[in-house]
PLY file of the C-alpha trace (Angstrom):
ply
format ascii 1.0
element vertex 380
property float x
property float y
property float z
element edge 379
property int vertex1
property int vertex2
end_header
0.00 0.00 0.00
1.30 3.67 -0.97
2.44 5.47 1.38
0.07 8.82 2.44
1.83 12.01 1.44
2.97 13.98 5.14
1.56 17.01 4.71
-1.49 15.14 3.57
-1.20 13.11 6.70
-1.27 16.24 8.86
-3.70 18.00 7.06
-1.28 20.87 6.22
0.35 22.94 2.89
3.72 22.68 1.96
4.55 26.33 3.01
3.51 25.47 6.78
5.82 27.03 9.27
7.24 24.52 12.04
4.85 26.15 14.52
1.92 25.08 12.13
2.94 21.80 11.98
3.46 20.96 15.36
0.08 22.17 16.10
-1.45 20.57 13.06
0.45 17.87 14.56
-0.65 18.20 18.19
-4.16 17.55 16.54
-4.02 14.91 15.14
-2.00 13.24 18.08
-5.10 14.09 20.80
-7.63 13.19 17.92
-5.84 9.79 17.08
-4.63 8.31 20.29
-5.59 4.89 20.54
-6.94 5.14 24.49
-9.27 7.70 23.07
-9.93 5.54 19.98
-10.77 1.88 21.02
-13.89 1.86 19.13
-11.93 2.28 15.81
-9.19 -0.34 15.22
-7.71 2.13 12.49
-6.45 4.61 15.11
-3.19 3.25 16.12
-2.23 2.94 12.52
-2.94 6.21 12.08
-1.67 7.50 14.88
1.38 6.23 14.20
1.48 7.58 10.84
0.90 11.06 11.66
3.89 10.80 14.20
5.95 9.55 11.21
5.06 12.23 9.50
5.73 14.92 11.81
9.16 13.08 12.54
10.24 14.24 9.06
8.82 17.66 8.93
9.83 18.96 12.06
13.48 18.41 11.48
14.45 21.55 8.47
16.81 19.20 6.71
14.56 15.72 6.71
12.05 18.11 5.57
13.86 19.29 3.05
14.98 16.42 1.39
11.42 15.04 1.50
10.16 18.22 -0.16
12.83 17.71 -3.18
12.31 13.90 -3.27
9.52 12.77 -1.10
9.58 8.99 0.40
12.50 8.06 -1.61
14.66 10.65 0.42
14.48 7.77 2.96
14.77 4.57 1.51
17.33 2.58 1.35
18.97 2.64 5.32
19.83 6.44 5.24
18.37 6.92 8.66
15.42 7.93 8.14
11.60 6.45 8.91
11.84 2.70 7.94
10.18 1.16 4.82
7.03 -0.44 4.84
5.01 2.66 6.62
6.32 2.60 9.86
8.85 4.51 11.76
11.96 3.48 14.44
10.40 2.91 17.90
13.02 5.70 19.11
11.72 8.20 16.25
8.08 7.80 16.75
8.48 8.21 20.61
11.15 11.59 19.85
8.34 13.08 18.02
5.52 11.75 20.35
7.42 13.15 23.47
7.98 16.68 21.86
4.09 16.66 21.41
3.87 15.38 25.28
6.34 18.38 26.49
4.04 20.76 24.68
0.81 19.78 25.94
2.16 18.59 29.64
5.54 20.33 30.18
4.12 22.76 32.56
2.81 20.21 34.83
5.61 17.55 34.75
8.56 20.30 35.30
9.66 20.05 31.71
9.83 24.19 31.44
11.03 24.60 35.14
13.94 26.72 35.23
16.74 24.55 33.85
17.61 23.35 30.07
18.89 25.00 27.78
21.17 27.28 29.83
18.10 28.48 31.74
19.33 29.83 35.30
17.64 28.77 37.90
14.78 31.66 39.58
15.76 31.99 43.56
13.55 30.75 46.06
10.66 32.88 47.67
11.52 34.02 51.22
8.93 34.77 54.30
9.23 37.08 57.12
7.10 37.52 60.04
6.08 40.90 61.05
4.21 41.83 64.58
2.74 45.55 64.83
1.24 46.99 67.50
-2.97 47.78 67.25
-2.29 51.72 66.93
0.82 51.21 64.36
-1.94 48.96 62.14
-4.35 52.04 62.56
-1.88 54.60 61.64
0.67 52.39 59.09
4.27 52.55 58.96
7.43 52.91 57.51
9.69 50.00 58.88
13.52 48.72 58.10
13.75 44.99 58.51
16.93 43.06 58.37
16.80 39.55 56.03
19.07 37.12 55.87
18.97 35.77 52.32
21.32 35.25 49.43
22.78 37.68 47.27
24.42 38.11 43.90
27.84 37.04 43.87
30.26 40.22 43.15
33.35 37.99 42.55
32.02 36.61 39.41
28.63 38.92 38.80
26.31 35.62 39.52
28.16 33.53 36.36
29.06 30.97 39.09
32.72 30.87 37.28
35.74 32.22 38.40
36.66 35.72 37.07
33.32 35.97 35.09
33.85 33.53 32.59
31.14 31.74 30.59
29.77 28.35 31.64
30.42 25.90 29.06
27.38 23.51 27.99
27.50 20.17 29.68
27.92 17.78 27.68
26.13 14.94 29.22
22.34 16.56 28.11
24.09 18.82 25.43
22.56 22.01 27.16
18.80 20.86 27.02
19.22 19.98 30.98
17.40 17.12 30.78
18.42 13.60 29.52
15.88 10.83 27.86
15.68 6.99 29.09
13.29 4.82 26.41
10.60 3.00 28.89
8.83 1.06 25.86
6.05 3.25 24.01
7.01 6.45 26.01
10.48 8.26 26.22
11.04 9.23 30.20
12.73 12.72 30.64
14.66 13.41 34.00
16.57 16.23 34.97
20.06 16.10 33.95
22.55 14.38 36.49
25.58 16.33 35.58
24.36 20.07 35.23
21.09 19.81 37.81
18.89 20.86 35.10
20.99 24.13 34.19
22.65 23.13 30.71
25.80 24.48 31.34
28.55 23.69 33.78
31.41 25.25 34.81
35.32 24.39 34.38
36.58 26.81 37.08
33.69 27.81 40.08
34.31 31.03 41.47
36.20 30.77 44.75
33.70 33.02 46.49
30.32 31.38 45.67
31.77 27.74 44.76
29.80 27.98 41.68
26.61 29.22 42.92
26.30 32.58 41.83
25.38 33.67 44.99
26.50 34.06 48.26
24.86 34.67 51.96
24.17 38.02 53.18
22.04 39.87 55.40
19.96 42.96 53.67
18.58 45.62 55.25
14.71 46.67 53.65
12.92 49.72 54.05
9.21 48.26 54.35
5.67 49.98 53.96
3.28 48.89 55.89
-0.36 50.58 55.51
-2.80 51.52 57.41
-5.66 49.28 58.28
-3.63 45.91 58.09
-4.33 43.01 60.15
-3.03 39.41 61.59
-3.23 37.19 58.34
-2.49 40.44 55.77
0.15 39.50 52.87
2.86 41.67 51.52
4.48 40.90 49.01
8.07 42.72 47.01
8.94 41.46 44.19
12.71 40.41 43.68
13.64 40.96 46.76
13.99 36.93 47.66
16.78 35.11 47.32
19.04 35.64 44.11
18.90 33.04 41.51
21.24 30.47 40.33
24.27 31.52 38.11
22.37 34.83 37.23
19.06 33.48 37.28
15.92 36.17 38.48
15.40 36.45 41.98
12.25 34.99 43.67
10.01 37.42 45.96
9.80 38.39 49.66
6.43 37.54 51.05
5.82 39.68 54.51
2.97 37.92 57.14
1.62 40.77 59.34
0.35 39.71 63.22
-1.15 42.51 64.92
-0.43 42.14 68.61
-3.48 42.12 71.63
-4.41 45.89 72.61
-4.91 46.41 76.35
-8.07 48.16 76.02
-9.41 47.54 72.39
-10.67 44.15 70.70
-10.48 44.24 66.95
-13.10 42.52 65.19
-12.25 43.70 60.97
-12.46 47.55 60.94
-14.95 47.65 64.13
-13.15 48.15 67.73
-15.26 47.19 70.92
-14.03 48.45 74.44
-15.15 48.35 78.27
-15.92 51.47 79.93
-16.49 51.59 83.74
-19.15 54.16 85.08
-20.16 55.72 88.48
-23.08 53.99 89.90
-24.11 57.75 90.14
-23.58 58.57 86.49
-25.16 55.31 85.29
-28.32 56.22 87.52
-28.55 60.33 86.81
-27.13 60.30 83.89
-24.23 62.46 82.22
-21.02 62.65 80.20
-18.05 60.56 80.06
-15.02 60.67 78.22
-13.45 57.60 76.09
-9.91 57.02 75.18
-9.43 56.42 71.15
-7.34 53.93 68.74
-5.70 57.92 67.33
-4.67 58.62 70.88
-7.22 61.18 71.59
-10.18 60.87 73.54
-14.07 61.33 73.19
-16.95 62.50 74.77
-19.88 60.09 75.36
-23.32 61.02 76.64
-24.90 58.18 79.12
-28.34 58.33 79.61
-29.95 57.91 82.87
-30.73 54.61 84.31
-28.31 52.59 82.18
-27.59 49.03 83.07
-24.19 47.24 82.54
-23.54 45.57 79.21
-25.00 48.73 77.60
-23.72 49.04 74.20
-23.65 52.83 72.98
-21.55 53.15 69.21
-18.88 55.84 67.86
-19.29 56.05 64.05
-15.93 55.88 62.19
-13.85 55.61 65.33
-12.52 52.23 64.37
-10.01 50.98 61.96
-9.16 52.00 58.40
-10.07 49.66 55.86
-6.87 48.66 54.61
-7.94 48.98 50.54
-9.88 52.66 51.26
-13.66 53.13 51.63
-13.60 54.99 55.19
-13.79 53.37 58.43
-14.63 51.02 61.20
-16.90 51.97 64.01
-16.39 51.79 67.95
-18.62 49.97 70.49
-18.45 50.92 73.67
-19.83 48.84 76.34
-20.70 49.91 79.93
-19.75 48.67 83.00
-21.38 50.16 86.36
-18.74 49.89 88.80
-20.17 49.20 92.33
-18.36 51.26 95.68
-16.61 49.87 97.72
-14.64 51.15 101.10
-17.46 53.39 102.04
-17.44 55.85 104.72
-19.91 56.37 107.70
-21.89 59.13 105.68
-21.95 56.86 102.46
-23.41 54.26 104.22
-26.17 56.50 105.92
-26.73 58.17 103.14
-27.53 54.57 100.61
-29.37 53.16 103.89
-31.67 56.53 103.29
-31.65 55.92 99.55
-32.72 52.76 100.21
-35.81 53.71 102.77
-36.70 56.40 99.94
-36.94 53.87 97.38
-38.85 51.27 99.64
-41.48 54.10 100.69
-41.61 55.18 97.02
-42.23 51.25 95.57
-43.98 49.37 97.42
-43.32 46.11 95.37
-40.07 47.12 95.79
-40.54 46.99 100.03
-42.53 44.04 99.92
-40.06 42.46 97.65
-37.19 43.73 100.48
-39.28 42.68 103.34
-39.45 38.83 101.90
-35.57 39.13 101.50
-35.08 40.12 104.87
-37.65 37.47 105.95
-35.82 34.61 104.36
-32.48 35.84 105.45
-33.94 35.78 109.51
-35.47 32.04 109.37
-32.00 31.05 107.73
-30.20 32.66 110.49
-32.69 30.89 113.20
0 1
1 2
2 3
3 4
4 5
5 6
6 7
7 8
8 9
9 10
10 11
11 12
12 13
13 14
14 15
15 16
16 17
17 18
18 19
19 20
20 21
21 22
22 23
23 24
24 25
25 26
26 27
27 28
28 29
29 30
30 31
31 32
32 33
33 34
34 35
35 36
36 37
37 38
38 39
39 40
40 41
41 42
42 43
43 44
44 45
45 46
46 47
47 48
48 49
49 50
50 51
51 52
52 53
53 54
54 55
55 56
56 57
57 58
58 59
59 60
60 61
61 62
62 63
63 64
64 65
65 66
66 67
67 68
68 69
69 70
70 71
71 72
72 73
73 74
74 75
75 76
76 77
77 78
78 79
79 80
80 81
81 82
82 83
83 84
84 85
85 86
86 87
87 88
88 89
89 90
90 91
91 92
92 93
93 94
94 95
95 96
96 97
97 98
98 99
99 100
100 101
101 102
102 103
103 104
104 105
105 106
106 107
107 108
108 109
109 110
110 111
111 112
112 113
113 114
114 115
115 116
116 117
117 118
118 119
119 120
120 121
121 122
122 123
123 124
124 125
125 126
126 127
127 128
128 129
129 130
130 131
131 132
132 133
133 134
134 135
135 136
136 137
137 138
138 139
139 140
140 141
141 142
142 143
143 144
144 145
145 146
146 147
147 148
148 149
149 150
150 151
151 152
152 153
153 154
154 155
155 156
156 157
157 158
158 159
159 160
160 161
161 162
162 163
163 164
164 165
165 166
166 167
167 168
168 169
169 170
170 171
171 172
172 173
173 174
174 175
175 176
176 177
177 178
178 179
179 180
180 181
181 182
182 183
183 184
184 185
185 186
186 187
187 188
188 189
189 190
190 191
191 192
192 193
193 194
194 195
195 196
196 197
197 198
198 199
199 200
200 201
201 202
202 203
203 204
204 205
205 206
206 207
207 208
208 209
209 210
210 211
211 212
212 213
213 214
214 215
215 216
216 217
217 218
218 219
219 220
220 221
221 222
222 223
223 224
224 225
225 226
226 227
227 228
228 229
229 230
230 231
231 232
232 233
233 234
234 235
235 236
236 237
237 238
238 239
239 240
240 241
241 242
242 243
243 244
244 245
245 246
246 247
247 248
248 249
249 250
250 251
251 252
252 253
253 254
254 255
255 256
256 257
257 258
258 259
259 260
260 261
261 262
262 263
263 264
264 265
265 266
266 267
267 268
268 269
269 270
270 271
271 272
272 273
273 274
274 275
275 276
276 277
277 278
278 279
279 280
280 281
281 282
282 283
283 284
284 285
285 286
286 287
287 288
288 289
289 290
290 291
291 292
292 293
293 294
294 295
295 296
296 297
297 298
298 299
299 300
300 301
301 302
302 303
303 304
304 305
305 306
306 307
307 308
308 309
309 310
310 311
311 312
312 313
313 314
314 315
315 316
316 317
317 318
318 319
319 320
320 321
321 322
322 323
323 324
324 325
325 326
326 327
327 328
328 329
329 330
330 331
331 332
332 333
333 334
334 335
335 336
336 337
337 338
338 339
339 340
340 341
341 342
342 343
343 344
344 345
345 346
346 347
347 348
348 349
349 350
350 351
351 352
352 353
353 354
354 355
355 356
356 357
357 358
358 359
359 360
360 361
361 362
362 363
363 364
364 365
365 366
366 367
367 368
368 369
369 370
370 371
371 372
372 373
373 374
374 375
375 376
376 377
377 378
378 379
């Protein structure tokens, strides 16, 4: 049987760029796949053949001897696809596993940051951060010292001594990654020799032993606005550690806590307090004054006859919300403080209070009367 023409096979002209077909090729690989296909027993045959063809036109010079003389360009042993409409097991899974990096690459590693001569990105670092209740109200400018690595000055991050290039290593010929055949499917593992990187180096750089980097404490001038809280993320970019061999640095992530306030409990931009009050002002009434998260202080009007757990509320006394839009409230909660250590006088004068009150209620002094009843027989 004739062989299919491989632009036919692909479904592509002869003026396709190598980005068309590899897609036109990526296609037919997802379209054909014989898991996907076990209802049609032509599949595999045809998945293979569209791999064969894609062997020769993804590679300029196989494609252009096919373009001058078509099948016969590879007939006859010259290394090419085999006779017969089939390709070498190692060719079919080559072009099969270029498909695979393209659709799965970003998920198996296969563009992490080595091959090619890729340097590797430097880590992220974290820092924790604790700010008092009135510096997460106001916001601040803060220097922070980070231990973290650095750009190697000796050799400007190449890793070699004096600045010299890396060589490629030879063992993955700079791709950083080396190929085992496991039957049907070529296995790609990060390259023993280089770590992934491509290149090595003859000479390391005495300072960094090859690193590109080197340990060093910086010093960072961090802003830190107003209305953060415990949990809040900051995050400056490039200021992690320095890459590998002159690869980009990775970011500094900053984790705010926002320590316990004395007075105040934070609940999101709201602040709730305790206030103590005379028994006196709770009962007659009158004004008070309130300490606030800005250091100041404000005035409060109780009403008469309040009760503890009263809960009276200062509009946009609380916290800033940390992305704008105005802020927080206050709640204010009373607490009617009872005396204590009274004097002769005091005493007299709540035992009057107390007659008054009896004379004035007299559910109230039959109420008092039953106490005082109970209290007797217990005594007896």
């Amino acid at each position: 049987m004739a062989k299919r023409d491989y632009y036919e096979v692909l479904g592509i002209a002869r003026g396709a760029s190598a980005d068309e077909i590899k897609k036109a090729y990526r296609q037919k690989a997802k379209a054909l796949h014989p898991d996907s296909n076990k209802d049609n027993p032509n599949a595999e045959t045809q998945f293979k053949e569209a791999g064969e063809a894609y062997e020769v036109l993804k590679d300029a010079d196989k494609k252009a001897a096919y373009d001058r003389f078509g099948h016969a360009a590879f007939e006859g042993g010259m290394g090419g696809p085999r006779q017969g409409g089939g390709q070498g097991q190692g060719d079919f899974a080559s072009a099969f596993s270029d498909v695979f990096d393209d659709l799965f690459g970003d998920f198996m590693g296969a563009r992490g940051g080595g091959g090619r001569g890729r340097a590797a990105r430097g880590s992220d670092l974290r820092y924790n951060m604790r700010v008092t209740l009135e510096e997460a109200f106001t916001g601040l400018q803060k220097t922070i010292n980070v231990p973290t690595s650095v750009v190697c000055t000796s050799c400007e991050g190449s890793g070699a001594e004096g600045g010299a290039e890396p060589s490629t290593c030879p063992t993955c010929s700079g791709m950083g990654k080396v190929r085992a055949q496991q039957g049907f499917f070529t296995v790609e593992r990060t390259c023993p020799t280089c770590g992934g990187l491509g290149q090595i180096i003859q000479n390391p750089c005495k300072s960094c032993g090859g690193q590109g980097r080197v340990q060093k404490d910086r010093a960072l001038s961090v802003n830190i606005p107003a209305g953060v809280e415990t949990g809040t993320r900051i995050r400056l970019s490039g200021e992690g550690e320095a890459g590998m061999r002159g690869g980009p640095p990775g970011d500094l992530y900053i984790f705010i806590e926002v320590s316990k306030h004395a007075l105040f409990e934070r609940e999101e931009i709201n602040l709730f307090c305790t206030v103590p009050v005379s028994v006196t002002a709770a009962a007659l009434g009158g004004d008070i004054e309130v300490p606030t998260i800005d250091g100041g202080r404000s005035r409060v009007k109780i009403p008469a006859g309040s009760q503890s757990g009263r809960q009276m509320r200062l509009r946009s006394k609380g916290m800033p919300a940390l992305r704008g839009g105005g802020a927080g409230d206050m709640f204010i909660e009373l607490a009617v403080e009872t005396p204590v250590n009274l004097t002769s006088k005091q005493k007299e004068l709540l035992r009057e209070f107390e007659a008054l009150s009896e004379d004035n209620n007299p559910e109230s002094k039959s109420f008092f009367s039953s106490v005082k009843t109970f209290w007797d027989s217990m005594k007896g």
